[in-house]
N, C-alpha and C positions, 0 to 999 in steps of 0.2 A: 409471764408463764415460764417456769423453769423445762430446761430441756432435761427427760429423763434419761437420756440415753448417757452411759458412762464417759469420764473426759478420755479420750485419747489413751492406749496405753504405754506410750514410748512420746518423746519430746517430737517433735514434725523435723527436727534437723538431723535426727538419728538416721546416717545411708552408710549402709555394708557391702554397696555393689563393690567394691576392692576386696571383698573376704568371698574367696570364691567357695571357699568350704562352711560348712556348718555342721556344729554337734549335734550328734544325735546320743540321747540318754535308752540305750538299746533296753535296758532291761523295764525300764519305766514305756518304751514302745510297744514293746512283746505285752507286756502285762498288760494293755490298754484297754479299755471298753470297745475302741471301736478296731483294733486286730482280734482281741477275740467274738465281739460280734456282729464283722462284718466281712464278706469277702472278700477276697485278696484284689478283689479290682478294684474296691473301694477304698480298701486301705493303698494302694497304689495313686490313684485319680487324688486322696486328701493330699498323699508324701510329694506331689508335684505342685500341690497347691500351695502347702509349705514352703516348697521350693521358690516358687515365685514370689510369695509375700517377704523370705529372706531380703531378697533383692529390687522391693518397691521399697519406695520412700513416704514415710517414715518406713524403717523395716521393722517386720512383724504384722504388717496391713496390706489389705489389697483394697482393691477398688469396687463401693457395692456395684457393682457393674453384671446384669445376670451373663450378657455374650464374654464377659473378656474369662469371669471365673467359669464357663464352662469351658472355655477354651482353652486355659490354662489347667484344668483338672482332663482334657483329652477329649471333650463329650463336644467341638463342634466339626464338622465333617463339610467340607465344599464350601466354608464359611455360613453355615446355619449349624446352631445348635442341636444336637441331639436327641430325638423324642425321650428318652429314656431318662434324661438329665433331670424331670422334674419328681424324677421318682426316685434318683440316688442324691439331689444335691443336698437336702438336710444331713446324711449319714458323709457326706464329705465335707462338709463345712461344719461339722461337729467341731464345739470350741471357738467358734468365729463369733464375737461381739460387733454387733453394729455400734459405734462411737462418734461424741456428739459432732466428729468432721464429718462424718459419712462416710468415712471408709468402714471397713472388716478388721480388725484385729484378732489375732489368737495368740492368749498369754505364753505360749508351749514355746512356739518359735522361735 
């Protein structure tokens, strides 16, 4: 049985933690489905999300992991997750593909 989930979108030896900055293509952000249809705390909670997948390895991926991406999007509090988190985390992981490693990728980052 083949695994249907996509390969991988970056090579597993791709690390940017030495690149402290990352582009941002502003007018293709502004323009975006989820700035214009989602609140600024949402689109805040994904732009930290991004942030951190910059800087896992492979970069561009996080970990399917539901504590560590709420806690990197802001939503866990005293070290428990957020009630709130099951009800924005699809609008903040917009663009994240589950890939056949198991991590998250998002082609954007």
């Amino acid at each position: 049985m083949t695994d249907p989930r996509p390969a991988p979108l970056v090579p597993p030896e791709v690390d940017l933690r030495d690149f402290p900055r990352m582009g941002l293509d502003v007018a293709r952000l502004r323009g975006s489905e989820l700035v214009v249809d989602q609140p600024p705390e949402i689109c805040w909670a994904a732009l930290m999300l991004w942030c951190a997948a910059w800087h896992e390895v492979p970069a561009g991926s996080v970990p399917n992991n539901e504590k560590w991406l709420a806690d990197k999007a802001g939503y866990v509090s005293r070290g428990k997750i957020d009630l709130s988190w099951g009800q924005v985390r699809d609008s903040i992981l917009r663009g994240f593909v589950e890939c056949s490693d198991g991590r998250l990728y998002h082609a954007v980052t």
